[in-house]
Backbone as CSV, one residue per row, in Angstrom:
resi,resn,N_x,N_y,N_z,CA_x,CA_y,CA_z,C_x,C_y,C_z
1,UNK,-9.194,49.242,-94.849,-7.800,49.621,-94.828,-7.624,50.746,-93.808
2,UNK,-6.526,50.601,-93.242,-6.074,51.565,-92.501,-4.811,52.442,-92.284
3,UNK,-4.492,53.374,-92.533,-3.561,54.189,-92.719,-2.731,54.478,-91.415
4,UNK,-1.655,53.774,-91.363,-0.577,54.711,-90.292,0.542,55.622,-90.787
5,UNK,0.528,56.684,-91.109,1.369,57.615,-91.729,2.455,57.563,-90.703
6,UNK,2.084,57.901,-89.414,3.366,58.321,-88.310,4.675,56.874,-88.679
7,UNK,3.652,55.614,-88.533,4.233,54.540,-88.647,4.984,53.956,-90.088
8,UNK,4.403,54.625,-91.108,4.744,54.845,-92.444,4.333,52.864,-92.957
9,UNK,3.214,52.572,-92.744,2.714,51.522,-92.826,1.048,51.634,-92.982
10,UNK,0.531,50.641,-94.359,-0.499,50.605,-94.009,-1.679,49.022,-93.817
11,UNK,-2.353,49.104,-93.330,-2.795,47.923,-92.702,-4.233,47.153,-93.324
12,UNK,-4.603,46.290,-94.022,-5.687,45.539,-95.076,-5.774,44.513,-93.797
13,UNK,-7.335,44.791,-93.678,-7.699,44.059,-92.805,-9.143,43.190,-93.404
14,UNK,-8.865,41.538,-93.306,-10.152,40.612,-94.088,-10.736,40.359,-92.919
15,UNK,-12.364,40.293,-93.660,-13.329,40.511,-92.484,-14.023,38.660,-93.448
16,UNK,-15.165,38.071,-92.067,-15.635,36.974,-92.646,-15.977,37.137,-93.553
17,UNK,-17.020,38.290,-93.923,-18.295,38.570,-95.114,-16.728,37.583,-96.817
18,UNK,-15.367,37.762,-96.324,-14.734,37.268,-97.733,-15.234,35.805,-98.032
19,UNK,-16.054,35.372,-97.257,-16.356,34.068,-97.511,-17.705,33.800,-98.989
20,UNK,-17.515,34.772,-99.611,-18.183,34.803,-100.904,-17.759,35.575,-102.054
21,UNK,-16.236,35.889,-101.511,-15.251,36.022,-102.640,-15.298,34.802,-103.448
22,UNK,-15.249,35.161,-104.733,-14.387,34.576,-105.951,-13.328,34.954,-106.384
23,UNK,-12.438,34.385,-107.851,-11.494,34.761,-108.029,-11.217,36.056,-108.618
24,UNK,-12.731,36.538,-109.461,-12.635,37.814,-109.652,-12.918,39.089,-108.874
25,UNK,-13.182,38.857,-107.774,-14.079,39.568,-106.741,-12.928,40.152,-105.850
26,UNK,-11.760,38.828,-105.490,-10.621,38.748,-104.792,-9.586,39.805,-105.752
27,UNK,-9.802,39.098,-106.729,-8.884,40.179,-107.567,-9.025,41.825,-107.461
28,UNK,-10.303,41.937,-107.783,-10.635,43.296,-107.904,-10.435,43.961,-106.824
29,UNK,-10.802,43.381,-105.402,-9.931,43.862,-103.780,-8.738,44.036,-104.238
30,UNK,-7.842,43.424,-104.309,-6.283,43.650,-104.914,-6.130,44.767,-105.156
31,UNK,-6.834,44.919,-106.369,-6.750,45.955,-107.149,-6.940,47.332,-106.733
32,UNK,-7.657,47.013,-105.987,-8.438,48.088,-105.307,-7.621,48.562,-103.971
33,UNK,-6.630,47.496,-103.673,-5.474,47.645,-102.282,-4.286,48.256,-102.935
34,UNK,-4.231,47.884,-104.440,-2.875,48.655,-104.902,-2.968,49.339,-104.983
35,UNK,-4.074,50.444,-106.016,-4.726,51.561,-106.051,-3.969,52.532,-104.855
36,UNK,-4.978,51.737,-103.750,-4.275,52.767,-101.906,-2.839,52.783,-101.974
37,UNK,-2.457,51.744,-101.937,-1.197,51.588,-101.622,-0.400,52.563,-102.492
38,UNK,-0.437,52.311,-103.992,0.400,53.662,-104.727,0.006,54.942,-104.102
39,UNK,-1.328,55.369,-103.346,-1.706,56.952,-103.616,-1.255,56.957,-102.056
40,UNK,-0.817,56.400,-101.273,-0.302,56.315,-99.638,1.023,56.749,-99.627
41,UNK,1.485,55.799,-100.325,3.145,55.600,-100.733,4.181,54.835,-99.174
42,UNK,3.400,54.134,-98.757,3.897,53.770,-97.418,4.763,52.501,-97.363
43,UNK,6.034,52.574,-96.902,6.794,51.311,-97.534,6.042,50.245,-96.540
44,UNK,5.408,50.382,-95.680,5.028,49.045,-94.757,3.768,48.533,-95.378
45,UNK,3.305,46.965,-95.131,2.104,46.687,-94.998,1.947,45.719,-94.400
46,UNK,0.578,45.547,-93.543,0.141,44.476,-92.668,-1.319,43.926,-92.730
47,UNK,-0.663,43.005,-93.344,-2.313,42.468,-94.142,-2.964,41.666,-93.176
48,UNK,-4.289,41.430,-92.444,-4.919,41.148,-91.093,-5.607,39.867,-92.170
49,UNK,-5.046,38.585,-91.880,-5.954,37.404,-92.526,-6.721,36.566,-91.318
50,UNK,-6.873,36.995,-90.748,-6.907,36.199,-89.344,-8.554,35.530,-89.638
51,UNK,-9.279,36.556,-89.938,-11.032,36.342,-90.631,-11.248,36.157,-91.942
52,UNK,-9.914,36.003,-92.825,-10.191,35.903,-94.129,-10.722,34.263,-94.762
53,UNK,-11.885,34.025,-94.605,-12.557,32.606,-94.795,-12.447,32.366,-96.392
54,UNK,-12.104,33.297,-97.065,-12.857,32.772,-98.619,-12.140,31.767,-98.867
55,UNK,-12.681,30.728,-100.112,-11.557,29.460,-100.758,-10.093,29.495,-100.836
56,UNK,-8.900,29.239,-100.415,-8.511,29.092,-100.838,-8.183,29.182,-102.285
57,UNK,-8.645,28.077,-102.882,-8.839,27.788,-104.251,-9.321,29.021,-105.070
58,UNK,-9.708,30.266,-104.584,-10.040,31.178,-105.786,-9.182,32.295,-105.728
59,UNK,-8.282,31.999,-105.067,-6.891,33.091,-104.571,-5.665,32.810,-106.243
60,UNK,-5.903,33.736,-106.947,-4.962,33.311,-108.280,-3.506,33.874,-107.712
61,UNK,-2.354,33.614,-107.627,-0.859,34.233,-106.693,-0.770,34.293,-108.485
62,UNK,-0.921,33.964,-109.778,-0.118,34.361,-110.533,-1.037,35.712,-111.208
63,UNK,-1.876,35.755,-111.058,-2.648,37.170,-111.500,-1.820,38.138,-110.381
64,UNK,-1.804,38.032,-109.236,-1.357,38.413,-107.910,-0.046,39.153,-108.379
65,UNK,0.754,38.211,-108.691,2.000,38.609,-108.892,2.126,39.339,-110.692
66,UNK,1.339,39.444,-111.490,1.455,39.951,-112.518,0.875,41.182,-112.359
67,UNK,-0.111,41.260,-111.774,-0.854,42.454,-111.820,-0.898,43.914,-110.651
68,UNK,-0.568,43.112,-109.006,-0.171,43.806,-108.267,0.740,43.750,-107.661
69,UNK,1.524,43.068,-107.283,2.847,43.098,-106.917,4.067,44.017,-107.347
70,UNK,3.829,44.318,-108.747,4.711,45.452,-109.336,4.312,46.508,-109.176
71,UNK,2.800,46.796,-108.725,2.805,48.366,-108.443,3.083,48.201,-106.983
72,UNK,3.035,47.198,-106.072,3.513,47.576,-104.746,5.008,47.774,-104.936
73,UNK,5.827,47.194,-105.598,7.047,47.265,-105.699,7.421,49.188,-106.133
74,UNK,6.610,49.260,-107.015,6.847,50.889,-107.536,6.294,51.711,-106.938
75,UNK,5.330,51.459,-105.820,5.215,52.161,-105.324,5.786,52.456,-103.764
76,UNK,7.173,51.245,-103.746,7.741,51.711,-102.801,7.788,51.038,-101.506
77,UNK,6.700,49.760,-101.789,6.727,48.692,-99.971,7.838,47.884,-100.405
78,UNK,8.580,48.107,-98.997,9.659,47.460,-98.201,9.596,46.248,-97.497
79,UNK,8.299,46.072,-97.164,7.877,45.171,-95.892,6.606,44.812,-96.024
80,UNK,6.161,43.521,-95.780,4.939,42.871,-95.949,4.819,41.989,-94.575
81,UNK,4.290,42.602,-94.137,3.968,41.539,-92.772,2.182,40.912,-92.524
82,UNK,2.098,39.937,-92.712,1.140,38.840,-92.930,0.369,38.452,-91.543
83,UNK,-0.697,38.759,-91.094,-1.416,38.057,-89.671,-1.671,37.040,-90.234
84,UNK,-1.351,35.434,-89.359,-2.606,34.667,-89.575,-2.403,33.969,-88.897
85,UNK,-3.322,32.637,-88.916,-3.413,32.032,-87.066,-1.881,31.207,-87.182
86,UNK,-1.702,31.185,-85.661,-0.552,30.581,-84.936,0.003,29.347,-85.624
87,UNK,-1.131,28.684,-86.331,-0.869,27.201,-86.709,0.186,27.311,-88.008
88,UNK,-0.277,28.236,-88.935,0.614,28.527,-90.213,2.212,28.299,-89.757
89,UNK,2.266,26.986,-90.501,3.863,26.480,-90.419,4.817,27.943,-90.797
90,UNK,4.472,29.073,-91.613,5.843,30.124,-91.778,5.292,31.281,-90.827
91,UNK,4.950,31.026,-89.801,4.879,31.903,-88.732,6.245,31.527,-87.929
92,UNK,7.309,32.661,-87.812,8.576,32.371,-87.157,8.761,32.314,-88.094
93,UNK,9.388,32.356,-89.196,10.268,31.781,-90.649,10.902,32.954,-90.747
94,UNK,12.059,33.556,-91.413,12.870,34.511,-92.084,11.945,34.960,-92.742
95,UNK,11.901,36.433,-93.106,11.235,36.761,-93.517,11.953,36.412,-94.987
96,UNK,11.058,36.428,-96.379,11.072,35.700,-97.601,10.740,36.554,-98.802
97,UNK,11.546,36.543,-99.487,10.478,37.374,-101.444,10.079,36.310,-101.586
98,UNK,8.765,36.453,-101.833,8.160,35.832,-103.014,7.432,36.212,-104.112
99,UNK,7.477,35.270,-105.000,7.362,36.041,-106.567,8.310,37.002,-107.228
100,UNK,7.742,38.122,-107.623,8.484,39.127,-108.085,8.492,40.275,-107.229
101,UNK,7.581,39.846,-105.723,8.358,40.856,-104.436,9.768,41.709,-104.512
102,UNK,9.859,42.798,-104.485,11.016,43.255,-103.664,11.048,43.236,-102.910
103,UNK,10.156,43.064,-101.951,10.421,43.120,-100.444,10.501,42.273,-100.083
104,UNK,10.511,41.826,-98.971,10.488,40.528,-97.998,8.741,40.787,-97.889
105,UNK,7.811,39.441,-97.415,7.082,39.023,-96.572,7.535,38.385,-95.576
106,UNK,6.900,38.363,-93.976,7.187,37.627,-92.814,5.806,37.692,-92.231
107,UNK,5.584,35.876,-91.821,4.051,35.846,-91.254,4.493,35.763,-89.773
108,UNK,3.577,36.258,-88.960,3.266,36.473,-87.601,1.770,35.929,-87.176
109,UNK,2.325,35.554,-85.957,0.293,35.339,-85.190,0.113,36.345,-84.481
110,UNK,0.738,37.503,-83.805,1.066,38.565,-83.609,0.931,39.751,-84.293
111,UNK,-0.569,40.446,-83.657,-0.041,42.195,-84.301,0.793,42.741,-83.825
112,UNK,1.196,42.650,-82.363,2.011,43.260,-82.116,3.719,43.201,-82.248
113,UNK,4.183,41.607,-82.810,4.923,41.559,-83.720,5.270,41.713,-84.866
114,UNK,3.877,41.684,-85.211,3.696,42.361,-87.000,4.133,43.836,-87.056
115,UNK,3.742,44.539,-85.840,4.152,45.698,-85.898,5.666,46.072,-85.668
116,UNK,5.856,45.695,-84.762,7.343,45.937,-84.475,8.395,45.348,-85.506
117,UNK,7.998,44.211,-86.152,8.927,44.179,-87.384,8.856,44.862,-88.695
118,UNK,7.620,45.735,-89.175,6.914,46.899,-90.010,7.719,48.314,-89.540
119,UNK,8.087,48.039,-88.352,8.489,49.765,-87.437,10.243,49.830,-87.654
120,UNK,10.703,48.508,-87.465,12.193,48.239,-87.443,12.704,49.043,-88.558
């Protein structure tokens, strides 16, 4: 993780080694990203999936959304901006809530669009 205070955004970046995540392993990262995220208090975030290999299939979105999503919400993110490759059909899309988001997410193939829509 990486902290931009000036930018008031902070940045979760997946490296290959996730390719031996499970679903509890994945979780506990989460957990471990909300954690930052409440003690940061930064309304931005830019999550780097670009190397994130693990299954699919062990990614739970409803643990996701029960368990961390409401402390990102309380703790104040505005903005979720998503790296991942070019091919992802909601790259270009409006940015979107999903789940019990308050914020919007918007995916980019672009950091440097990721950024500038995190900065807006």
């Amino acid at each position: 993780m990486i902290d931009y205070p000036d930018n008031d955004y902070l940045e979760v970046r997946w490296y290959d080694g996730s390719s031996v995540l499970t679903t509890e392993t994945f979780s506990q990262r989460q957990a471990v990203i909300a954690d930052v995220v409440e003690q940061c208090g930064r309304s931005g975030m830019l999550v780097d999936t670009l190397q994130l290999v693990m299954d699919p299939g062990e990614i739970d979105d409803d643990w996701r959304d029960a368990n961390v999503t409401p402390r990102f919400n309380a703790a104040g993110v505005r903005k979720l901006a998503l790296l991942v490759p070019a091919a992802v059909p909601l790259v270009g899309a409006a940015p979107m809530h999903q789940g019990p988001a308050e914020y919007p997410t918007a995916f980019f193939a672009s950091r440097t669009d990721a950024r500038s829509w995190l900065e807006s």
